[in-house]
N, CA, C and O atoms as CSV, one atom per row, in Angstrom:
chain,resi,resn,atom,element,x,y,z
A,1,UNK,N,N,-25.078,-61.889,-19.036
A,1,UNK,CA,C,-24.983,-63.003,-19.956
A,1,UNK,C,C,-24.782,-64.290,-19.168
A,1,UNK,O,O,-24.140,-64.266,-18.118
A,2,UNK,N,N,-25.249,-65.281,-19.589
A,2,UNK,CA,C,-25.580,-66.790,-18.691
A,2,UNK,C,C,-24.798,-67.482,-19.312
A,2,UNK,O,O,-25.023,-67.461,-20.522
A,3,UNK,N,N,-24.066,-68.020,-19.046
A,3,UNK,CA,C,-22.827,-69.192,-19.482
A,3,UNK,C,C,-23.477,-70.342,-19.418
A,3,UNK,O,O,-22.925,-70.936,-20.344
A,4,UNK,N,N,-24.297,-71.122,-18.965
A,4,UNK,CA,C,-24.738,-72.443,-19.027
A,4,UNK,C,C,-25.715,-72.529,-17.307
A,4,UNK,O,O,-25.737,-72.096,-16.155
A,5,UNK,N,N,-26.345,-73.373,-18.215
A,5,UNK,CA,C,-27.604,-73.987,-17.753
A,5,UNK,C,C,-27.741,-74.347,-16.152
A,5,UNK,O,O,-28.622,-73.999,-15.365
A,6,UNK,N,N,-26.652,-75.108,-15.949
A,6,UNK,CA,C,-26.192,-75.568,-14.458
A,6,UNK,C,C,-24.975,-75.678,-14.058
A,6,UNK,O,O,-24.190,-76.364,-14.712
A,7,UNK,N,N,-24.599,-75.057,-12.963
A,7,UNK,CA,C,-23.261,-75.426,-12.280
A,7,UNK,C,C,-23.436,-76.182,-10.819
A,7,UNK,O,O,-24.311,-75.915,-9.995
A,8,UNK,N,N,-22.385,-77.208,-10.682
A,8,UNK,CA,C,-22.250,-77.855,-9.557
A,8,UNK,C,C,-21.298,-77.954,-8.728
A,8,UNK,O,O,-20.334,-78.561,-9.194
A,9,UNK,N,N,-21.189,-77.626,-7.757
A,9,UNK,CA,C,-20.160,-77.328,-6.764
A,9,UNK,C,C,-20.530,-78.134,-5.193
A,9,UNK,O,O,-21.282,-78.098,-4.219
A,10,UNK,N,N,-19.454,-78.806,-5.763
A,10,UNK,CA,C,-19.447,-79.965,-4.300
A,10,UNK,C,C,-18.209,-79.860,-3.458
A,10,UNK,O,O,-17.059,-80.186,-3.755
A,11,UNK,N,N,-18.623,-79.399,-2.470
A,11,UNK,CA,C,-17.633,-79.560,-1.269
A,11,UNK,C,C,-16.107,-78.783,-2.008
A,11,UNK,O,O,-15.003,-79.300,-2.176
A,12,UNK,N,N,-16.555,-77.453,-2.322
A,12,UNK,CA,C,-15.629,-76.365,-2.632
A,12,UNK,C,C,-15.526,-75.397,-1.844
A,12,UNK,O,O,-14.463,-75.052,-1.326
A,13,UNK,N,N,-16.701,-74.814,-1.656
A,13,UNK,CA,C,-17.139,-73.666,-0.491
A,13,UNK,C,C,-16.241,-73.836,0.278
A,13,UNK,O,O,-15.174,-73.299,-0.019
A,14,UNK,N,N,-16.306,-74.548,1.411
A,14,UNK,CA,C,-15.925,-75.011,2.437
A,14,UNK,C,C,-14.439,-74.931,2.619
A,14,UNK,O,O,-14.005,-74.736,3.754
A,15,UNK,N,N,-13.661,-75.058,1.656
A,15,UNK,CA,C,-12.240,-74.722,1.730
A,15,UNK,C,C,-11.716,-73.655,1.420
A,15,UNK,O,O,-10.487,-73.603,1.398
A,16,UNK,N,N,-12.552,-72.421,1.069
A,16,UNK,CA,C,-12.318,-71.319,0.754
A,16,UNK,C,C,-12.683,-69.916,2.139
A,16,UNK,O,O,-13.249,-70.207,3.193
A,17,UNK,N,N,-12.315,-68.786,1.873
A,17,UNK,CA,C,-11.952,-68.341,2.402
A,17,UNK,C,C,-13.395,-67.314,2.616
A,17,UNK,O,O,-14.283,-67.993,2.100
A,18,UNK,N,N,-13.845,-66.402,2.976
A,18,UNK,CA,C,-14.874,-65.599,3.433
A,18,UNK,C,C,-15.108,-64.663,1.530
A,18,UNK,O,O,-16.009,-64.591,0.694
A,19,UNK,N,N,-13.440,-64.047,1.703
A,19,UNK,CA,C,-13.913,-63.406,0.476
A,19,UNK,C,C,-13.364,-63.837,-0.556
A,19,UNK,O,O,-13.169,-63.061,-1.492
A,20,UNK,N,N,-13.010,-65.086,-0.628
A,20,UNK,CA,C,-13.581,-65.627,-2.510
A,20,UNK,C,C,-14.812,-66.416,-2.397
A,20,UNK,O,O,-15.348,-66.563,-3.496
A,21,UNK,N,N,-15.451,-66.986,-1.393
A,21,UNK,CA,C,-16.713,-67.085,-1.236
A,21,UNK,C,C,-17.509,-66.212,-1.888
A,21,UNK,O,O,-18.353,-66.434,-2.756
A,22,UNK,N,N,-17.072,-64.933,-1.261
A,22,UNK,CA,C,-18.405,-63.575,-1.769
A,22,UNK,C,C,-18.202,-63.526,-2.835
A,22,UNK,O,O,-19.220,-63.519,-3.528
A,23,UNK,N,N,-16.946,-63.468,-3.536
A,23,UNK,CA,C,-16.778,-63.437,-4.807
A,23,UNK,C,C,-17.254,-63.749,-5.927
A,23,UNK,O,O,-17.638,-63.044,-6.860
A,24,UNK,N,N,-17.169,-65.880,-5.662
A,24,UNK,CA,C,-18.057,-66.212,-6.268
A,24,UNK,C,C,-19.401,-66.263,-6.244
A,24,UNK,O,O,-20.015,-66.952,-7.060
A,25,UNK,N,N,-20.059,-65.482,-5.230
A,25,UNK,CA,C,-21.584,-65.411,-4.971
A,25,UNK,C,C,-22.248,-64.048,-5.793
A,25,UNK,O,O,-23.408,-63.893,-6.175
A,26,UNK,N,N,-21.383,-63.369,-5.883
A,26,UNK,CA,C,-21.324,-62.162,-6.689
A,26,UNK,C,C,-21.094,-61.662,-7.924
A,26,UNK,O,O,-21.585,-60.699,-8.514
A,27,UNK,N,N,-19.969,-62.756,-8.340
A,27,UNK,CA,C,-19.241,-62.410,-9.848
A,27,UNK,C,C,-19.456,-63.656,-10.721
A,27,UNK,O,O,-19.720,-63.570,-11.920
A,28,UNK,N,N,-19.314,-64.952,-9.986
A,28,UNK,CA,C,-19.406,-66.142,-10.618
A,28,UNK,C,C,-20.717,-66.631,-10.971
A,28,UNK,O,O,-21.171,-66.935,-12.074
A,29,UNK,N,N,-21.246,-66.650,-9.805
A,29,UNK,CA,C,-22.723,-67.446,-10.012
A,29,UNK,C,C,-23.448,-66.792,-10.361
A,29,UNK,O,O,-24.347,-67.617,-10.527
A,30,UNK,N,N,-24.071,-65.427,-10.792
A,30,UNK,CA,C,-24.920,-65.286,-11.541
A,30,UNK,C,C,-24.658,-65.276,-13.107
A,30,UNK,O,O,-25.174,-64.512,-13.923
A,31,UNK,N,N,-23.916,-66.098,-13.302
A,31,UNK,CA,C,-23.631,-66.517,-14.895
A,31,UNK,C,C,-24.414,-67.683,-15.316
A,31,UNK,O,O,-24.545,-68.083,-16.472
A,32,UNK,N,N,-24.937,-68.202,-14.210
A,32,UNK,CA,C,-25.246,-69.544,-14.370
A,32,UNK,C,C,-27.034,-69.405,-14.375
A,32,UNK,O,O,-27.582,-68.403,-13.915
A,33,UNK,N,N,-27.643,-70.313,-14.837
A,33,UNK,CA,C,-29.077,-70.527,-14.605
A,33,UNK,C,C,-29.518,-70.690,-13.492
A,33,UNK,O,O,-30.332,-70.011,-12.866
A,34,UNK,N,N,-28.592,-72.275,-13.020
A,34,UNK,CA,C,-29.281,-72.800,-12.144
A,34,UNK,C,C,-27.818,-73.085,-11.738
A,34,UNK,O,O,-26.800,-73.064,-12.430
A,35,UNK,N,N,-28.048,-73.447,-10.001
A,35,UNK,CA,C,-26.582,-73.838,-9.623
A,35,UNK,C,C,-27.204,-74.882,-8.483
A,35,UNK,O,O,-28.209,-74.518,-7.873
A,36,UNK,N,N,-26.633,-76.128,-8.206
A,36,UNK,CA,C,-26.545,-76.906,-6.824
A,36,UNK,C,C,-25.254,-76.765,-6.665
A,36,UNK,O,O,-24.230,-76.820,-7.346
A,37,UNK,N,N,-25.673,-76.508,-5.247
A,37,UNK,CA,C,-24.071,-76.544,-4.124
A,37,UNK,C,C,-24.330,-77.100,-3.223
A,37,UNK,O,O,-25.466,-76.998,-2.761
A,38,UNK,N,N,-23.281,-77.980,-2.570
A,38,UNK,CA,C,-23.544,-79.177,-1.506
A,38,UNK,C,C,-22.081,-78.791,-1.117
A,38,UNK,O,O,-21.157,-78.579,-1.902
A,39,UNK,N,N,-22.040,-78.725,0.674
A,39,UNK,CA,C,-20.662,-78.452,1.003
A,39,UNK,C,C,-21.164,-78.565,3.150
A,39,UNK,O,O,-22.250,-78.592,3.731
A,40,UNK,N,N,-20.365,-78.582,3.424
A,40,UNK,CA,C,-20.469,-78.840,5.273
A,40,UNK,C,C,-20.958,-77.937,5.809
A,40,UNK,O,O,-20.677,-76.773,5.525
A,41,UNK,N,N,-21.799,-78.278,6.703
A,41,UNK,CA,C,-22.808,-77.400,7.305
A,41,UNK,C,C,-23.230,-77.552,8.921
A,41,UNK,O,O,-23.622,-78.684,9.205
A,42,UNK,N,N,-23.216,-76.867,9.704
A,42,UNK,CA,C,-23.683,-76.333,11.103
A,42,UNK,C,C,-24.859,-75.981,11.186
A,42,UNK,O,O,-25.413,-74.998,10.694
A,43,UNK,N,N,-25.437,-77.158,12.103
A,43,UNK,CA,C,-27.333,-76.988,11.869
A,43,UNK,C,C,-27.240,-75.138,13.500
A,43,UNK,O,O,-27.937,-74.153,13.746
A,44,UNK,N,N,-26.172,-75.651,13.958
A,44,UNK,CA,C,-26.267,-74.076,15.165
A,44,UNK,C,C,-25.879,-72.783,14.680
A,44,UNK,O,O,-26.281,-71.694,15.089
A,45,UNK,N,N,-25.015,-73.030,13.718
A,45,UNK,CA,C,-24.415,-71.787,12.531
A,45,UNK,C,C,-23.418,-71.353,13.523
A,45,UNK,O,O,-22.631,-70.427,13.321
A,46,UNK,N,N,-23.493,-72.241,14.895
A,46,UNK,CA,C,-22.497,-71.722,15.832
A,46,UNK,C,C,-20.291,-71.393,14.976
A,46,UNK,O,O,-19.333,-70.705,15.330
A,47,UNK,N,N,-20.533,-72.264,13.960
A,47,UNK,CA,C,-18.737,-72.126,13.353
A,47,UNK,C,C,-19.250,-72.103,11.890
A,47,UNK,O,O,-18.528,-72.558,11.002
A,48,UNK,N,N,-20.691,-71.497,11.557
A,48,UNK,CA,C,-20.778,-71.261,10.060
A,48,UNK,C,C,-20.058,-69.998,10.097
A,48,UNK,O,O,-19.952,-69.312,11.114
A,49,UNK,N,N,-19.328,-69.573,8.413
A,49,UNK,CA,C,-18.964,-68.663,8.038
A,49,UNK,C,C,-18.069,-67.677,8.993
A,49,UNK,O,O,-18.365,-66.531,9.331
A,50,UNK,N,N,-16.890,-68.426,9.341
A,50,UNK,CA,C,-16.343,-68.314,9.946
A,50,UNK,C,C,-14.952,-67.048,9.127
A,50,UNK,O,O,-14.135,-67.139,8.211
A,51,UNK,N,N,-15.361,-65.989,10.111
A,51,UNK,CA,C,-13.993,-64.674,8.724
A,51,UNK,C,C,-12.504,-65.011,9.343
A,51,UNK,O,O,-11.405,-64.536,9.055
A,52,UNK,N,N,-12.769,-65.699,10.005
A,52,UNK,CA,C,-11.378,-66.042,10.168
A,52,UNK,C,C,-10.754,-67.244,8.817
A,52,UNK,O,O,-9.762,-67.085,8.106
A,53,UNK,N,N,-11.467,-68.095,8.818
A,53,UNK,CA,C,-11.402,-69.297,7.487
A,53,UNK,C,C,-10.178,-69.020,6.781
A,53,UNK,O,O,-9.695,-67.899,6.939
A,54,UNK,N,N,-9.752,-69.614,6.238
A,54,UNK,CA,C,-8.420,-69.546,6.051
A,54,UNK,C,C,-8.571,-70.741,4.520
A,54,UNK,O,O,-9.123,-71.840,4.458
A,55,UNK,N,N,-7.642,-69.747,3.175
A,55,UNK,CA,C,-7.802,-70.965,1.849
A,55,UNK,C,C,-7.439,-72.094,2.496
A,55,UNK,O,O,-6.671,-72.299,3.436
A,56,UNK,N,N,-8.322,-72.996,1.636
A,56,UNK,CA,C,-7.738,-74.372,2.140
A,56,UNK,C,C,-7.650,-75.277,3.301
A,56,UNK,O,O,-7.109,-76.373,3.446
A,57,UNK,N,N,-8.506,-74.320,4.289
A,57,UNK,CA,C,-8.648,-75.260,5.412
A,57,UNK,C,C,-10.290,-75.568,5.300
A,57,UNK,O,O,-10.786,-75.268,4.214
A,58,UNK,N,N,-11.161,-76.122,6.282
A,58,UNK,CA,C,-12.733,-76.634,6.452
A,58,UNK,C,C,-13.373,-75.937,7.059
A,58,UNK,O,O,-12.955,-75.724,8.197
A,59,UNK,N,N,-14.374,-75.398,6.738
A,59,UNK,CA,C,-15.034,-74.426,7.772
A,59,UNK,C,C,-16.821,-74.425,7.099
A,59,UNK,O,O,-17.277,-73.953,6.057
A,60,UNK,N,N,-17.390,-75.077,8.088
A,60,UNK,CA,C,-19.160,-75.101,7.424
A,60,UNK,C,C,-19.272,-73.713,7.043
A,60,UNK,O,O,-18.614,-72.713,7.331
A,61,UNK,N,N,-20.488,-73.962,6.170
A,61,UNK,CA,C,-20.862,-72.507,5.526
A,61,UNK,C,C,-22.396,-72.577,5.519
A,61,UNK,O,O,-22.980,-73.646,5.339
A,62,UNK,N,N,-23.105,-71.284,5.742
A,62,UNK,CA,C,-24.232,-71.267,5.758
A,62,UNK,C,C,-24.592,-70.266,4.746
A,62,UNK,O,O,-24.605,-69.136,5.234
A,63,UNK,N,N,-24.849,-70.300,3.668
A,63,UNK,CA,C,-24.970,-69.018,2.143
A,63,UNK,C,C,-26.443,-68.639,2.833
A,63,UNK,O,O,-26.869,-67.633,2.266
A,64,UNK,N,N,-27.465,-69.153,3.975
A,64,UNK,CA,C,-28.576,-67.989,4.014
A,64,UNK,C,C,-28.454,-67.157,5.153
A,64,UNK,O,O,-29.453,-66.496,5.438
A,65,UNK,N,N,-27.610,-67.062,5.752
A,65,UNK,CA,C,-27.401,-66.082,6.674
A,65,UNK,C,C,-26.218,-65.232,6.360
A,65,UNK,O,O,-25.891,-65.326,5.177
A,66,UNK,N,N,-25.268,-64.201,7.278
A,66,UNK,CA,C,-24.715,-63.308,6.741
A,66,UNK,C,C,-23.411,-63.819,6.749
A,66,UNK,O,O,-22.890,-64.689,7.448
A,67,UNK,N,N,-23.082,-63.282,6.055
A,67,UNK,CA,C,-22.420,-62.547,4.712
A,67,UNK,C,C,-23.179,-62.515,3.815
A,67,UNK,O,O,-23.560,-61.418,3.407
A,68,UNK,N,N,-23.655,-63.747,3.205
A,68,UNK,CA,C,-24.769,-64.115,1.962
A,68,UNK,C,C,-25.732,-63.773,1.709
A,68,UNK,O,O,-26.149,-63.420,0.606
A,69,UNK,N,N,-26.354,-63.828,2.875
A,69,UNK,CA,C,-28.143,-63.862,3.311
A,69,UNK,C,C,-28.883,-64.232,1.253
A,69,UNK,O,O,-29.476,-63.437,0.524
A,70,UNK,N,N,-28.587,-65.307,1.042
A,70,UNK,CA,C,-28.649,-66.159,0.026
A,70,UNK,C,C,-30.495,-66.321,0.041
A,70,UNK,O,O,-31.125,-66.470,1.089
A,71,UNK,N,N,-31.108,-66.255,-1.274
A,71,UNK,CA,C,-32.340,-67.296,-1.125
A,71,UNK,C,C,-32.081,-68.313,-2.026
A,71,UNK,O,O,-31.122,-68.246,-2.795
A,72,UNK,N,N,-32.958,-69.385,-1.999
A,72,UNK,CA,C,-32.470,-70.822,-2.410
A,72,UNK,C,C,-33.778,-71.248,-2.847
A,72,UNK,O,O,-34.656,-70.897,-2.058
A,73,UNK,N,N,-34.260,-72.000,-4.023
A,73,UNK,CA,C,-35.184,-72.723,-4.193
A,73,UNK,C,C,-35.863,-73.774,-3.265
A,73,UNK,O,O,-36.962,-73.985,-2.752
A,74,UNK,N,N,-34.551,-74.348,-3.329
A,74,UNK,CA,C,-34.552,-75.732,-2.520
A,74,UNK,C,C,-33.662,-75.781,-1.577
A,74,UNK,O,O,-32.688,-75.234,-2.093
A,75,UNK,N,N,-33.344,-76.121,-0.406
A,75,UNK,CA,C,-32.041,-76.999,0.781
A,75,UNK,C,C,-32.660,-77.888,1.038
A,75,UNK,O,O,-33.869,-78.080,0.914
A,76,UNK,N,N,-31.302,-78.954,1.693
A,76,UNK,CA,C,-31.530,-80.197,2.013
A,76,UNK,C,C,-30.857,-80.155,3.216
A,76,UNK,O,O,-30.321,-79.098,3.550
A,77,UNK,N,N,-30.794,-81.167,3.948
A,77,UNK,CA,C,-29.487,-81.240,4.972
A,77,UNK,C,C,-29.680,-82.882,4.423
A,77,UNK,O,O,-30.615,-83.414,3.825
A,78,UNK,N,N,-27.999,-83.571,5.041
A,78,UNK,CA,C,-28.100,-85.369,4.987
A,78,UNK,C,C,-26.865,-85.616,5.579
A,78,UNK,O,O,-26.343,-84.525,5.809
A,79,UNK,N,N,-26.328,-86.307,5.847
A,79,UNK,CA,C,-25.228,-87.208,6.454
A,79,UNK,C,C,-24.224,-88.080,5.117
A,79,UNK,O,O,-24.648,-88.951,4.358
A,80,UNK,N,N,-22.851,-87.515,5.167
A,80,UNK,CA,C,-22.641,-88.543,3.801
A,80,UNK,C,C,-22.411,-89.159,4.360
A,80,UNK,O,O,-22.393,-89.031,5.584
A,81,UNK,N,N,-21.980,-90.607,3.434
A,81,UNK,CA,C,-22.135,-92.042,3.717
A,81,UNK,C,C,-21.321,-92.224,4.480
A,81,UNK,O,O,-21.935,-92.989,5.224
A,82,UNK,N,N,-20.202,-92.103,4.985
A,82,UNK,CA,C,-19.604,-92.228,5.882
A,82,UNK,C,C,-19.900,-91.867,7.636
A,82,UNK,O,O,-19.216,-91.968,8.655
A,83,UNK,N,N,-21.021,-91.497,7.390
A,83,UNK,CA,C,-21.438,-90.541,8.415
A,83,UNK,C,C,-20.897,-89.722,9.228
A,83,UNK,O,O,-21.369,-89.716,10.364
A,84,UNK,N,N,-19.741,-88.770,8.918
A,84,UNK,CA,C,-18.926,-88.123,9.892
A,84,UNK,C,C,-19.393,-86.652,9.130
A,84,UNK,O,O,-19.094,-85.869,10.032
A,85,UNK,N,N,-19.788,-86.040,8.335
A,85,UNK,CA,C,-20.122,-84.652,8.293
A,85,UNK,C,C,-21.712,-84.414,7.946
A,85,UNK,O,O,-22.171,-85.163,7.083
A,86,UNK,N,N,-22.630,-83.411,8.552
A,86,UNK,CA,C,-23.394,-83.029,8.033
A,86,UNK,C,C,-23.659,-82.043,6.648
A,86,UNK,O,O,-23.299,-80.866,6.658
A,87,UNK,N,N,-24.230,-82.570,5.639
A,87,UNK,CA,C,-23.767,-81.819,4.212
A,87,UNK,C,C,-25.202,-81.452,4.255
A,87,UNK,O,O,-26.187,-82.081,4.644
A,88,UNK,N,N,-24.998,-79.750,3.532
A,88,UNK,CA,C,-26.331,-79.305,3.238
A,88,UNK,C,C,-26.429,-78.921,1.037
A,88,UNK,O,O,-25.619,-78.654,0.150
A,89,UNK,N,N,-27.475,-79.073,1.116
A,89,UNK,CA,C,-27.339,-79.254,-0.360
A,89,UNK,C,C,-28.262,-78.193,-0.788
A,89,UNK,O,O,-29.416,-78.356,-0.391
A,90,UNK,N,N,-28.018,-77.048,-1.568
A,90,UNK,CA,C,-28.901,-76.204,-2.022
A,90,UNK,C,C,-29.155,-76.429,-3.461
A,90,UNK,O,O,-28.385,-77.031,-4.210
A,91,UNK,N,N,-30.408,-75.850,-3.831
A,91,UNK,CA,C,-30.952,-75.463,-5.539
A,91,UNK,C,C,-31.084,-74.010,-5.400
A,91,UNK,O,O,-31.766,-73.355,-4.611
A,92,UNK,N,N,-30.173,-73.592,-6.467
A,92,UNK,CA,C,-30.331,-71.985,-5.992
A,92,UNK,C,C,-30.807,-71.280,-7.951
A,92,UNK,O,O,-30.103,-71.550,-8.924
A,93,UNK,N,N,-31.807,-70.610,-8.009
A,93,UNK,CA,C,-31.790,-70.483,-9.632
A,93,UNK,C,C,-32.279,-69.171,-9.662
A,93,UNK,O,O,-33.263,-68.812,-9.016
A,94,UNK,N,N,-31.601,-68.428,-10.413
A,94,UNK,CA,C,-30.851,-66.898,-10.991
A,94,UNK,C,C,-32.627,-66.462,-11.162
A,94,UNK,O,O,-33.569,-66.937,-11.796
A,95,UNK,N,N,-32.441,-65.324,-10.236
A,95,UNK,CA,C,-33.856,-64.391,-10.530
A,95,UNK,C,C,-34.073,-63.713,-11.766
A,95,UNK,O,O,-35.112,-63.150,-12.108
A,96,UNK,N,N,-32.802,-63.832,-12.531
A,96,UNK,CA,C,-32.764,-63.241,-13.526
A,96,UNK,C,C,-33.189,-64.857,-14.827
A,96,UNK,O,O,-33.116,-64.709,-16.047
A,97,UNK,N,N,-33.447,-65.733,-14.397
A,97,UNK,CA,C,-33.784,-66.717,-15.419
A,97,UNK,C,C,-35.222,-67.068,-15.325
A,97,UNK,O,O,-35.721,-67.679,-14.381
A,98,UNK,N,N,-36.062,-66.492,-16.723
A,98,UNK,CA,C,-37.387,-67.343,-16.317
A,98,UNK,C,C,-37.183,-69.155,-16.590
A,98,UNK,O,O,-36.572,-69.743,-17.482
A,99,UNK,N,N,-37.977,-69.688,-15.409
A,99,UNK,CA,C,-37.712,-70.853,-15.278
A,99,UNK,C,C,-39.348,-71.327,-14.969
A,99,UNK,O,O,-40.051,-70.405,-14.556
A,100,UNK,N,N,-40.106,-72.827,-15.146
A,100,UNK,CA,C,-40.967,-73.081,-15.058
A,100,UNK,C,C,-41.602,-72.738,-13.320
A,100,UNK,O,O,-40.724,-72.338,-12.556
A,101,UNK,N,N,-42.870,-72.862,-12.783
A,101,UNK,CA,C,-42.831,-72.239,-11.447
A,101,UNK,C,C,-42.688,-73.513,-10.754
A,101,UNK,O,O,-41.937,-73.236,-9.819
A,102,UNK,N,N,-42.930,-74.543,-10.690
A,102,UNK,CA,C,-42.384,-75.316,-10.192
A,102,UNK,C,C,-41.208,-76.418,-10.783
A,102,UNK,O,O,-41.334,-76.892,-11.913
A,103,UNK,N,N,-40.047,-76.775,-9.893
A,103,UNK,CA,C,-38.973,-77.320,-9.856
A,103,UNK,C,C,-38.812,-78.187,-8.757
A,103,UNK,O,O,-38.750,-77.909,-7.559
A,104,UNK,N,N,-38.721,-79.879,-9.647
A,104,UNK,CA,C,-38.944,-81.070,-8.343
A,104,UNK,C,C,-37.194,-81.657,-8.576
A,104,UNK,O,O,-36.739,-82.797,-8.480
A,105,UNK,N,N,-36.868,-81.028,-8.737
A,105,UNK,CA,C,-35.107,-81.783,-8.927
A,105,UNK,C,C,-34.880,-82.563,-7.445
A,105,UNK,O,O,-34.350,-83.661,-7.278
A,106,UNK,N,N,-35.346,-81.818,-6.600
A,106,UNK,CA,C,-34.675,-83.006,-5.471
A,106,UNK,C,C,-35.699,-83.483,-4.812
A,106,UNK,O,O,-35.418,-83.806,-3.658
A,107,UNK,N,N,-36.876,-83.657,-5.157
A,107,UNK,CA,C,-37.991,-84.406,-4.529
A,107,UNK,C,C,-37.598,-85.677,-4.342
A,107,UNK,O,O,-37.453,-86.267,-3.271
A,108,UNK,N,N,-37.326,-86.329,-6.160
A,108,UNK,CA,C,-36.706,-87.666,-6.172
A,108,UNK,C,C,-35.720,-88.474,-5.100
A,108,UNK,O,O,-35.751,-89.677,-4.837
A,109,UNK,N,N,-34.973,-87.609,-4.644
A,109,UNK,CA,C,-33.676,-88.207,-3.807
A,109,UNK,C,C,-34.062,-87.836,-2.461
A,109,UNK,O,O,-33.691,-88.612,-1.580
A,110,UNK,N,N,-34.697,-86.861,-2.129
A,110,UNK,CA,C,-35.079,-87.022,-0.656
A,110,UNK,C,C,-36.017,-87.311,-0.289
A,110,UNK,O,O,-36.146,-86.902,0.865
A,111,UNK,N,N,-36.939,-87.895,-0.667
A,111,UNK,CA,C,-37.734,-89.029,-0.313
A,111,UNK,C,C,-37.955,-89.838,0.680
A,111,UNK,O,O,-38.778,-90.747,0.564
């Protein structure tokens, strides 16, 4: 059963721990249609998904490699405005939702 249409999760991941990560990759998000998640990211994956991570502290995350090995509609990578972290931004939408075959949600903004 699908609870709603879209969920957005910004810069949550990242303070969580290995396994409420999986958790919500497992139990939470396929409730949803469609989900964007945007959170800190390691273009080397050298300190992605780190099992040491600890609640509440920062640790990049990479949802397509392991633990996750995630597929995604869409990723982005960008710099927020401040320019001190690299943020990666996914469109991730439930195999279980028919959805039109193409989806331009972030064409607009990365441009």
């Amino acid at each position: 059963r699908q609870s709603a249409d879209l969920l957005i999760v910004k810069d949550v991941l990242q303070h969580w721990n290995m396994e409420r990560i999986q958790y919500f990759v497992t139990r939470i998000l396929p409730n949803f249609k469609r989900a964007i998640l945007t959170h800190n990211f390691d273009p080397n994956n050298e300190i992605c998904n780190d099992k040491s991570a600890v609640l509440g502290g920062c640790t990049p995350i990479n949802l397509e490699i392991a633990p996750f090995n995630m597929s995604f509609k869409e990723s982005h990578d960008y710099t927020n405005p401040a320019g001190e972290d690299l943020k990666r931004i996914y469109l991730w939408v439930n195999p279980k939702t028919k959805t039109r075959k193409n989806c331009f949600l972030f064409r607009w903004y990365f441009k």
